[in-house]
Structure formats: C-alpha cells, structure tokens
GULO-24179 format. One record per residue: residue number from 1; x, y, z of N, C-alpha, C in turn; residue in three letters. Coordinates in nm, 4 decimals. Example, Ala and Ser with C-alpha at 12.3 -4.5 7.8 and 13.67 -1.06 7.14 Angstrom:
+-----+----------+----------+----------+----------+----------+----------+----------+----------+----------+------+
| pos |      n.X |      n.Y |      n.Z |     ca.X |     ca.Y |     ca.Z |      c.X |      c.Y |      c.Z | code |
+-----+----------+----------+----------+----------+----------+----------+----------+----------+----------+------+
|   1 |   1.3190 |  -0.5690 |   0.7800 |   1.2300 |  -0.4500 |   0.7800 |   1.3200 |  -0.3300 |   0.7800 |  Ala |
|   2 |   1.2850 |  -0.2250 |   0.7080 |   1.3670 |  -0.1060 |   0.7140 |   1.2900 |   0.0030 |   0.7870 |  Ser |
+-----+----------+----------+----------+----------+----------+----------+----------+----------+----------+------+
% end
This chain:
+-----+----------+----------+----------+----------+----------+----------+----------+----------+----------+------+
| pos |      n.X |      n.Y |      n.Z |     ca.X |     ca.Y |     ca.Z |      c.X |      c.Y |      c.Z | code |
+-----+----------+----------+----------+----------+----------+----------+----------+----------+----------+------+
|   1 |   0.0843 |  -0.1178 |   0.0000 |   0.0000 |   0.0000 |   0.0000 |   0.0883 |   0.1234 |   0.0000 |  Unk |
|   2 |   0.0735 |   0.2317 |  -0.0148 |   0.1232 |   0.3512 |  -0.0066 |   0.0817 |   0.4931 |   0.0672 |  Unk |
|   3 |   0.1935 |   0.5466 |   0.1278 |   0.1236 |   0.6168 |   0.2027 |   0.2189 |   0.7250 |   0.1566 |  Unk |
|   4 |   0.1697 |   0.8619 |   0.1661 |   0.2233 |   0.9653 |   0.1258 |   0.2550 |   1.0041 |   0.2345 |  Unk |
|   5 |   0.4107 |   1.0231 |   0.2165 |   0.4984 |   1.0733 |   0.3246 |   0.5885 |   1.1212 |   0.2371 |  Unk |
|   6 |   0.6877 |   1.2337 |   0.3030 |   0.7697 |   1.2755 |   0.2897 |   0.7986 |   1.4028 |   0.3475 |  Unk |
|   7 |   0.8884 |   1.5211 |   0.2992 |   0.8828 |   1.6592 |   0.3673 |   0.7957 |   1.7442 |   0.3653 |  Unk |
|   8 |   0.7222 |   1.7944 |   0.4969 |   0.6037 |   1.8592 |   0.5462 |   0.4931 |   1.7406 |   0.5633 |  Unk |
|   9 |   0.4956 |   1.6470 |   0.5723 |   0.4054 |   1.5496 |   0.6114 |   0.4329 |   1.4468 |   0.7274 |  Unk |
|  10 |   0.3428 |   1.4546 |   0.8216 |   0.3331 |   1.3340 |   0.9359 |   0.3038 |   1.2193 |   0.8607 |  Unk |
|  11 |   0.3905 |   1.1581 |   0.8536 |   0.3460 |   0.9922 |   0.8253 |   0.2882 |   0.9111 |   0.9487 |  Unk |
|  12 |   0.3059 |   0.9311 |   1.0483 |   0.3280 |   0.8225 |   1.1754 |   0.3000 |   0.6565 |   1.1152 |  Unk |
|  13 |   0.4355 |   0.6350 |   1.0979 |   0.4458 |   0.5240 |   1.0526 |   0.4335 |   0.4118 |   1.1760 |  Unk |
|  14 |   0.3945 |   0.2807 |   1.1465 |   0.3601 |   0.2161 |   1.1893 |   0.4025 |   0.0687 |   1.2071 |  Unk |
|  15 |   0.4686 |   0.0607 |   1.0556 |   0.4993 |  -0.0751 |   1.0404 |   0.6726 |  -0.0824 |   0.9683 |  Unk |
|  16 |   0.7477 |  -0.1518 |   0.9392 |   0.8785 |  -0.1225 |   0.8898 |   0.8751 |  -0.0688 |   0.7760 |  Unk |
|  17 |   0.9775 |   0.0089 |   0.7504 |   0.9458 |   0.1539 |   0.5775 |   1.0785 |   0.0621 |   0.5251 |  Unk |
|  18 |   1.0240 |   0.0105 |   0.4244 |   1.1406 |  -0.0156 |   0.2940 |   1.2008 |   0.0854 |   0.2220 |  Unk |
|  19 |   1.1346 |   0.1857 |   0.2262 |   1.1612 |   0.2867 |   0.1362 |   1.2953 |   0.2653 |   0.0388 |  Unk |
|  20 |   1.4371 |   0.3433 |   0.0259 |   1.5092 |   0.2619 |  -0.0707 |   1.5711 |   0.1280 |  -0.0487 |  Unk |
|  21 |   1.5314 |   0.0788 |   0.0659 |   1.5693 |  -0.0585 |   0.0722 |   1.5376 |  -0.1848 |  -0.0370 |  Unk |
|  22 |   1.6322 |  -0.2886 |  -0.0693 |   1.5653 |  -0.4042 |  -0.1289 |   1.4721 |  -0.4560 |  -0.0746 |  Unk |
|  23 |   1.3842 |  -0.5258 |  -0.1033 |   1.2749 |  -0.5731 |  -0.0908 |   1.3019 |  -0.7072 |   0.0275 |  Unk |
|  24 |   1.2146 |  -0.7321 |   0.1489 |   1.2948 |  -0.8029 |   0.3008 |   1.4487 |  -0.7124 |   0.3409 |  Unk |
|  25 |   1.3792 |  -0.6030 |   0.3518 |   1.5099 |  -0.5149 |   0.4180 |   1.4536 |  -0.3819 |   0.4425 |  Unk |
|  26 |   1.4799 |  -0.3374 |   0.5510 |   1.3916 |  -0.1535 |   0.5695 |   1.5194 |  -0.0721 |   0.6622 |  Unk |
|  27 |   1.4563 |   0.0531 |   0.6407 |   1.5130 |   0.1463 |   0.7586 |   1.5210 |   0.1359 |   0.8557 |  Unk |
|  28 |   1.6509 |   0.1965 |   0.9518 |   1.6248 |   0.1395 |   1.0534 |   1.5406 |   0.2371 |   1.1632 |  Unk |
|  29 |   1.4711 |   0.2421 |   1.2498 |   1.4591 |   0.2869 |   1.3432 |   1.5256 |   0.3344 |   1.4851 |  Unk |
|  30 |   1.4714 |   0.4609 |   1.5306 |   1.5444 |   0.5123 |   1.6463 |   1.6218 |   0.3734 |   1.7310 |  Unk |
|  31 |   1.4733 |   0.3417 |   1.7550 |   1.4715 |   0.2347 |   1.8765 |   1.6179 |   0.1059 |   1.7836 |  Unk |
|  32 |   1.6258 |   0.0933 |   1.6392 |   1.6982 |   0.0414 |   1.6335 |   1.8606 |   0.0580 |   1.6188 |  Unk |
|  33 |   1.8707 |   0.1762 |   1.5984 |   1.9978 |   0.2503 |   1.5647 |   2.0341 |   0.2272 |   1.7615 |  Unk |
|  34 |   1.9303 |   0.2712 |   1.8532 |   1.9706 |   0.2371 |   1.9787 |   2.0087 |   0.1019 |   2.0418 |  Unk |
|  35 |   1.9667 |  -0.0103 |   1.9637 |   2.0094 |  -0.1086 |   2.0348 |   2.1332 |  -0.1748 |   1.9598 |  Unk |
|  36 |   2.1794 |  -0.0804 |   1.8060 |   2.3315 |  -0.1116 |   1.8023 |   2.4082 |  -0.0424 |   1.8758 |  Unk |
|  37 |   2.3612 |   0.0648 |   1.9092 |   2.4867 |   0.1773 |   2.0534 |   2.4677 |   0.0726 |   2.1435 |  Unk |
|  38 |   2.3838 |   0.0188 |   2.2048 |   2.3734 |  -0.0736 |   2.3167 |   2.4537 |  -0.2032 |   2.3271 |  Unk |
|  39 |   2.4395 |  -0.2687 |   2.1819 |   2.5561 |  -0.3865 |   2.1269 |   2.6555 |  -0.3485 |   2.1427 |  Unk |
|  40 |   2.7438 |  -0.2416 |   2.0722 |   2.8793 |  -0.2098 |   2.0380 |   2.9317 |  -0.1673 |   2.1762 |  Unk |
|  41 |   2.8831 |  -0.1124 |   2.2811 |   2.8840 |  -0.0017 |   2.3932 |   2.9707 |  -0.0792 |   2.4537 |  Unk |
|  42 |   3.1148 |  -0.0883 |   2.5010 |   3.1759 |  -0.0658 |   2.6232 |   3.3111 |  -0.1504 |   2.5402 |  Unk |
|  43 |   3.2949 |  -0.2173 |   2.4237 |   3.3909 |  -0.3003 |   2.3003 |   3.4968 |  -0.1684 |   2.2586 |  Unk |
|  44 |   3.4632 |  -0.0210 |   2.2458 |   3.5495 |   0.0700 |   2.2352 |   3.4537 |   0.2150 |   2.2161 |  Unk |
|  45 |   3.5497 |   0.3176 |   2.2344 |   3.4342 |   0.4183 |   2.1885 |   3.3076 |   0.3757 |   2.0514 |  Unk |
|  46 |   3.1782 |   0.4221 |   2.0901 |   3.1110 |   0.4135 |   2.0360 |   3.1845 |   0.4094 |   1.8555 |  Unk |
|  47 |   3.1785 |   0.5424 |   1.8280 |   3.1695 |   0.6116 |   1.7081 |   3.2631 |   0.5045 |   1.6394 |  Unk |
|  48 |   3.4211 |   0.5043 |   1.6906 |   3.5557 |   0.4293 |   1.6375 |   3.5080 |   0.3085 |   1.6539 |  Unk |
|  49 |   3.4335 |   0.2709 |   1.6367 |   3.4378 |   0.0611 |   1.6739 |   3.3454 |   0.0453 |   1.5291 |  Unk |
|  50 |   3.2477 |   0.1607 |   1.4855 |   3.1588 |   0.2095 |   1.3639 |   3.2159 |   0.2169 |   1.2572 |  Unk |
|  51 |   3.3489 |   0.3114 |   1.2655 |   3.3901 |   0.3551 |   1.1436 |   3.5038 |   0.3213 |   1.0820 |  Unk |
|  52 |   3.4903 |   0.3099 |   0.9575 |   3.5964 |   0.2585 |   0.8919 |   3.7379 |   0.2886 |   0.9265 |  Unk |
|  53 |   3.8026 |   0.1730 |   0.8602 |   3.9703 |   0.2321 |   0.9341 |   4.0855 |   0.3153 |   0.8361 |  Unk |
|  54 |   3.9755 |   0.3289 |   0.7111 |   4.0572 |   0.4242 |   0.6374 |   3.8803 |   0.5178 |   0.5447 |  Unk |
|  55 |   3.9878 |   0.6609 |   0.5000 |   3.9149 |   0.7478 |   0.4693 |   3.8997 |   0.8832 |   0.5486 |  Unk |
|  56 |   3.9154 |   0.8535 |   0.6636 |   3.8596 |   0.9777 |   0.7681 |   3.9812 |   1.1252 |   0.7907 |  Unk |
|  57 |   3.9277 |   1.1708 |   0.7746 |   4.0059 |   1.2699 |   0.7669 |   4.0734 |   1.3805 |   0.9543 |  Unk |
|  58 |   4.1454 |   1.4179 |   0.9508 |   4.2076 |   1.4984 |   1.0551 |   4.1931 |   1.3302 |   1.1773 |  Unk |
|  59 |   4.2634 |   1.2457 |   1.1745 |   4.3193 |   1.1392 |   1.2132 |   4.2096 |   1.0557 |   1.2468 |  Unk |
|  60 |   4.0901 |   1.0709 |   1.2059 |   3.9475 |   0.9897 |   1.2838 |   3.9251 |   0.8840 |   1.1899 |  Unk |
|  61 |   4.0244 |   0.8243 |   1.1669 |   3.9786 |   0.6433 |   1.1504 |   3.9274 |   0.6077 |   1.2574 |  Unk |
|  62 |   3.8587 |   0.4798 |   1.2381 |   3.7958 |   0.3809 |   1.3384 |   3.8586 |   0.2561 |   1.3079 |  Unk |
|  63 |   3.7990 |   0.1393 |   1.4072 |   3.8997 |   0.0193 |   1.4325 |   3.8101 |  -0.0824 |   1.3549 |  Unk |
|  64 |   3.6920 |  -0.0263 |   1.3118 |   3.5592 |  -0.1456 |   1.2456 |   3.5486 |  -0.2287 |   1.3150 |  Unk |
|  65 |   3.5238 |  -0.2494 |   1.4501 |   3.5577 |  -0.3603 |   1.5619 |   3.4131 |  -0.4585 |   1.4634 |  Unk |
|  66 |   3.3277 |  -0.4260 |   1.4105 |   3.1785 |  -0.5105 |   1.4297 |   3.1613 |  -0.5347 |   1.2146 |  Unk |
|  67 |   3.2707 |  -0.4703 |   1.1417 |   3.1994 |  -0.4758 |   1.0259 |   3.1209 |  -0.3954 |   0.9815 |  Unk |
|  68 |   3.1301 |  -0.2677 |   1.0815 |   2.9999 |  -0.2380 |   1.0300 |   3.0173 |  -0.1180 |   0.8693 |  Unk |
|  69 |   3.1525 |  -0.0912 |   0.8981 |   3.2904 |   0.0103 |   0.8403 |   3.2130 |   0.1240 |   0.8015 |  Unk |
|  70 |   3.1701 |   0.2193 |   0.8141 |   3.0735 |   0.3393 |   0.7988 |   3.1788 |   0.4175 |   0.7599 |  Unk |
|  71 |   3.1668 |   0.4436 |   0.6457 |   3.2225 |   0.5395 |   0.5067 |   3.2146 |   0.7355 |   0.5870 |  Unk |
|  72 |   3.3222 |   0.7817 |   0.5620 |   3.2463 |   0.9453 |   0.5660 |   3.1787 |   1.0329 |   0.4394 |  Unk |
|  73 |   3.0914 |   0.9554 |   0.4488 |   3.0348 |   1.0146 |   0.3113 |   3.0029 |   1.1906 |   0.2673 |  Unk |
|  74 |   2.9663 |   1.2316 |   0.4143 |   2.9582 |   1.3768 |   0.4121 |   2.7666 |   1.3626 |   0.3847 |  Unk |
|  75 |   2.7363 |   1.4525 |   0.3141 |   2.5565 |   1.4511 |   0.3399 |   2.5355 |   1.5415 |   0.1886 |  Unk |
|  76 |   2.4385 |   1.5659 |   0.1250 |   2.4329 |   1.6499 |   0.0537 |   2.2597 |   1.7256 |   0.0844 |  Unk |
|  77 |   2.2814 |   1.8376 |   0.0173 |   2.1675 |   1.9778 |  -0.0364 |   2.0558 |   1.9690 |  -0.1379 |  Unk |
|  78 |   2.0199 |   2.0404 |  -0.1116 |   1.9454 |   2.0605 |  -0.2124 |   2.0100 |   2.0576 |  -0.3597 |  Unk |
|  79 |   2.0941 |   2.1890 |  -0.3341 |   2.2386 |   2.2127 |  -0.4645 |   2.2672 |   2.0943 |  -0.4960 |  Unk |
|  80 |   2.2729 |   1.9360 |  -0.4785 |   2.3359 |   1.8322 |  -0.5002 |   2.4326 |   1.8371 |  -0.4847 |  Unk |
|  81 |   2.5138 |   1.8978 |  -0.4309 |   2.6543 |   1.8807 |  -0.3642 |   2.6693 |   1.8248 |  -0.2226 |  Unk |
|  82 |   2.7785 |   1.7728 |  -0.2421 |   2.8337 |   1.6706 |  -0.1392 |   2.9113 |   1.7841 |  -0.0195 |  Unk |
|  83 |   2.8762 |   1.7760 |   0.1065 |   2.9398 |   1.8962 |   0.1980 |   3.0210 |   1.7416 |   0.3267 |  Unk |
|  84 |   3.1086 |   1.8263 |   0.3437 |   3.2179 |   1.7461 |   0.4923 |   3.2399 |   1.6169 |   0.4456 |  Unk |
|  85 |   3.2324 |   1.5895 |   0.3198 |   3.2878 |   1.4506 |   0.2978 |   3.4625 |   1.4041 |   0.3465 |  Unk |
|  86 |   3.5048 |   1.3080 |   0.4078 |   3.6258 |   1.3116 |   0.4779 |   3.6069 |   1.3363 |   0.5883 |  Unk |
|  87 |   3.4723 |   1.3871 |   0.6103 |   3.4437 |   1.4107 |   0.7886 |   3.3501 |   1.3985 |   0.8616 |  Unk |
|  88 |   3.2521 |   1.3237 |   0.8198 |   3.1246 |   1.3031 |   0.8746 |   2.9731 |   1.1893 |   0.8067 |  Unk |
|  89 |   2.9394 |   1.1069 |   0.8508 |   2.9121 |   1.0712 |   0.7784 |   2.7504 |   1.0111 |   0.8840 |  Unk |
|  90 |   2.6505 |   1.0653 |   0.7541 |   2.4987 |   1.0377 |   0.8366 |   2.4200 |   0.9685 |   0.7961 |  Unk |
|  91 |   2.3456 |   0.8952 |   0.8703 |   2.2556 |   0.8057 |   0.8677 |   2.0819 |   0.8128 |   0.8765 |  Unk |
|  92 |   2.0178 |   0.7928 |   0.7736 |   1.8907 |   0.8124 |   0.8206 |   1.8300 |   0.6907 |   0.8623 |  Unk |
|  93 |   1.6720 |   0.7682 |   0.9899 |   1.6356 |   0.6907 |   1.0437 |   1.5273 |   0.6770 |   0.9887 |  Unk |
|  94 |   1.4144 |   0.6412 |   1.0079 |   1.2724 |   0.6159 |   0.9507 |   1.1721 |   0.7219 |   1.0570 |  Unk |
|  95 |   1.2358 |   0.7490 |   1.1828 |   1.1805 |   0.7766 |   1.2794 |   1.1295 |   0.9151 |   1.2651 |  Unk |
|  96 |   1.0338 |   0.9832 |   1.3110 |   1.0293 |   1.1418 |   1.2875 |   1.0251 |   1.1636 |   1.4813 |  Unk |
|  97 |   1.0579 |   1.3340 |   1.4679 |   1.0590 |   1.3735 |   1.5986 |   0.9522 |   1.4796 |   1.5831 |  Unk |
|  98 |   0.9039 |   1.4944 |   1.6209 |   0.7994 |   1.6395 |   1.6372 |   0.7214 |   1.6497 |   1.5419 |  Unk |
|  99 |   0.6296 |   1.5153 |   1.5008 |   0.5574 |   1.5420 |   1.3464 |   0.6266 |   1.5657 |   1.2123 |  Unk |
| 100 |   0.5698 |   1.6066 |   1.1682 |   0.6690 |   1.6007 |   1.0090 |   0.7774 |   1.7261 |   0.9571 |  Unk |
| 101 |   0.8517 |   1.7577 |   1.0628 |   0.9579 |   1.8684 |   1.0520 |   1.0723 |   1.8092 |   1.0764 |  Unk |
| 102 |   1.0755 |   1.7003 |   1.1664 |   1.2341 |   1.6640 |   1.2047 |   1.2136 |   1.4859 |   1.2278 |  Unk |
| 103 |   1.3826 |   1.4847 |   1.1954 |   1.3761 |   1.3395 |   1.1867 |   1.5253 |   1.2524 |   1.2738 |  Unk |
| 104 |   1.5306 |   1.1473 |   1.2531 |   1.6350 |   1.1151 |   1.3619 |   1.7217 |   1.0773 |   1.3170 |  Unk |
| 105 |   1.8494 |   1.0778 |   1.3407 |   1.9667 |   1.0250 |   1.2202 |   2.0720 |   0.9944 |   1.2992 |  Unk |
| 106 |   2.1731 |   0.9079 |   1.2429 |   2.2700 |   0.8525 |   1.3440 |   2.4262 |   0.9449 |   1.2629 |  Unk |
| 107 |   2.4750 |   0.9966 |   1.3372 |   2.5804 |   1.0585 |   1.2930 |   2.7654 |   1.0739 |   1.3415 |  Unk |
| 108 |   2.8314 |   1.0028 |   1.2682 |   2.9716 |   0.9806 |   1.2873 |   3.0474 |   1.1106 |   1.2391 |  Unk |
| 109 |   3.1433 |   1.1498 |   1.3216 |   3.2415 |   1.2414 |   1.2801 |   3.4097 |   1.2426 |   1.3356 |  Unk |
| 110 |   3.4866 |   1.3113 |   1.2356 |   3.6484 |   1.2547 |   1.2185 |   3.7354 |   1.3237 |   1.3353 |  Unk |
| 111 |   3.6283 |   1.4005 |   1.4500 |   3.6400 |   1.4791 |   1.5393 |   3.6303 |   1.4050 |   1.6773 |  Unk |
| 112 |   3.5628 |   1.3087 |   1.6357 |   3.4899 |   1.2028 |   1.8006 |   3.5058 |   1.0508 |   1.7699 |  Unk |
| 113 |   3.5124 |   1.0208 |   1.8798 |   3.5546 |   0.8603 |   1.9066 |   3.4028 |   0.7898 |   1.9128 |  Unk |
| 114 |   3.2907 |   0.8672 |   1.9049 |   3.1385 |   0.8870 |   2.0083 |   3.0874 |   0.8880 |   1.8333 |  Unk |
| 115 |   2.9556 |   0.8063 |   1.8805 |   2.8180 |   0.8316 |   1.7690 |   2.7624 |   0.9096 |   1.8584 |  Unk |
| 116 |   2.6174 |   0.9390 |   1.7375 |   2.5296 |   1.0634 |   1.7821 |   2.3947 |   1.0318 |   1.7266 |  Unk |
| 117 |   2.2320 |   1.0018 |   1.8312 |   2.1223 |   1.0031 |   1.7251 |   2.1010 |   1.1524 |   1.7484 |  Unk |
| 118 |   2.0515 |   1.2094 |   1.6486 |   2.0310 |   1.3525 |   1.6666 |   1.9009 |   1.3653 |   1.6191 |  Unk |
| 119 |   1.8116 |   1.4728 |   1.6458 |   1.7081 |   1.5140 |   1.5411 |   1.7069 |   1.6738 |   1.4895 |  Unk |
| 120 |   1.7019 |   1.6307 |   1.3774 |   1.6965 |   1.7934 |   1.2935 |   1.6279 |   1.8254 |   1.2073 |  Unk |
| 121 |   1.6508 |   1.9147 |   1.1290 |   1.5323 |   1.9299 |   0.9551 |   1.6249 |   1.8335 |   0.8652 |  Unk |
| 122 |   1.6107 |   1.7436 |   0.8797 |   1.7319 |   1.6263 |   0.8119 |   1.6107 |   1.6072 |   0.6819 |  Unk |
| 123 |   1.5198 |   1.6616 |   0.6908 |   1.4569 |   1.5971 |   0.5588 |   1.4943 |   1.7162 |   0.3864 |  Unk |
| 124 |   1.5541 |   1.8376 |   0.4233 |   1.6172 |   1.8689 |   0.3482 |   1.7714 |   1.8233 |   0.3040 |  Unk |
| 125 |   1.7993 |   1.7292 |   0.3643 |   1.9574 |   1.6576 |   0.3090 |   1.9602 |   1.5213 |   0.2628 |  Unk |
| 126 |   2.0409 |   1.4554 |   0.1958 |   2.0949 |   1.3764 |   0.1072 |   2.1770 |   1.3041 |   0.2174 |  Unk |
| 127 |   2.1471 |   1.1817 |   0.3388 |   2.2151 |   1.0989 |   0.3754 |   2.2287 |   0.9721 |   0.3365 |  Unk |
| 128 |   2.3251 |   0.9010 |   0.3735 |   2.3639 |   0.7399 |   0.3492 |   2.1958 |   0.6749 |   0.4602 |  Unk |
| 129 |   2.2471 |   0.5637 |   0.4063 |   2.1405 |   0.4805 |   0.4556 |   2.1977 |   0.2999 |   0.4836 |  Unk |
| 130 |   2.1935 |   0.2973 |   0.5626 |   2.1944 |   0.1443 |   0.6296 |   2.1029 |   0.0505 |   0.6648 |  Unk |
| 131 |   2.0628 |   0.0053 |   0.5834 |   1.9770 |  -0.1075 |   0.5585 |   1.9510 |  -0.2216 |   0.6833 |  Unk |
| 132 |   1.8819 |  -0.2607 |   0.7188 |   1.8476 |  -0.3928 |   0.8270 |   1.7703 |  -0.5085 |   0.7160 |  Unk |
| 133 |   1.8029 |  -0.6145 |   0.7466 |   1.7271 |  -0.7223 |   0.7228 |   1.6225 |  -0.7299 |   0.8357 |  Unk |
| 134 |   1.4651 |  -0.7730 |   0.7320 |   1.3863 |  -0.8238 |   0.7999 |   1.3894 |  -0.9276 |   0.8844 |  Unk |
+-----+----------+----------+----------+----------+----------+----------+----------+----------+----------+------+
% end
C-alpha cells in the first residue's frame, strides 16, 4: 500500500518503511539505531568501533571492531553537492521527531571517538542509509 509521506508530512508510521531498501530489508529505526549503541557499547568508543579504518580525515579512523565500516560520506543539499565529505558521515532513520519537521539520524564524525542520534530538519539533506534485514 502507499502512504504519502515525505517533507512537510506526518506519516506516523507504523509498520517497517522499505523505502530505498531491497525488498525483506527496511530502515532502521530510532529504537533500532539504539540497540546497536547498546551492542557495540563498552567493546570501544562508540563512534571508532563504527567507522571505517581508512578514509577519515584529521586522524578519525575507526577500528571497524563489528563490520559495520561506515564510510564518511559527508551529506548532501538541495544544490546536489556533497558537503564534509572526509568528515562526517549520516545516517537516516525512519523515525520522525515532532511530526513532520524533524527526523532522527545517526551521525559519525572525524572529530569524536562517540556516535550521535540527533534530530533535525534532516529531511532537506541527502544521507547514506543502512539497511536492516527483515
């Protein structure tokens, strides 16, 4: 079925969003982006156990303790340009925060050893996406 969602719209979603996922695979959720901080948590700083061990710029490799190797992709604009690539690299969630203005995203940078879920107007940017199996 389809439900019209996107920027300026409450979806309150309900059930898992495939959205660009392959088909038996969706976005992940707050609640799930939280119970990989909860997995990875005390194996090494958060962020460095996440991120890849090459690419990062101003010395913020990570050790990939889990596979999970998270690229700094940087995020892009409207403009289609790519911004902080070499230094940051974000994740969308499926989750919204405050109705249909802000959303939740998991975010690595070449500055911190530490992840971050954050919520912002993330629905005007161009992030990576990490897929879950159903």
């Amino acid at each position: 079925h389809s439900k019209k969602c996107g920027y300026g719209t409450n979806c309150n979603l309900t059930e898992k969003v495939q959205g660009v996922c392959p088909p038996n695979w969706h976005l992940p959720t707050y609640d799930e982006w939280e119970a990989l901080f909860v997995a990875v948590s005390g194996q090494s700083a958060l962020g460095e156990a996440l991120k890849s061990q090459r690419g990062w710029g101003k010395n913020g490799n990570g050790v990939d303790s889990f596979g999970f190797s998270a690229l700094p992709a940087g995020y892009s604009l409207s403009d289609y340009q790519f911004y902080s690539t070499g230094f940051y690299a974000y994740f969308w969630s499926c989750t919204e925060f405050m109705g249909a203005t802000l959303s939740y995203g998991m975010e690595l940078n070449s500055g911190s050893v530490n992840a971050y879920l954050n919520y912002r107007n993330y629905r005007y940017y161009g992030f990576s996406v990490r897929c879950l199996k159903d």
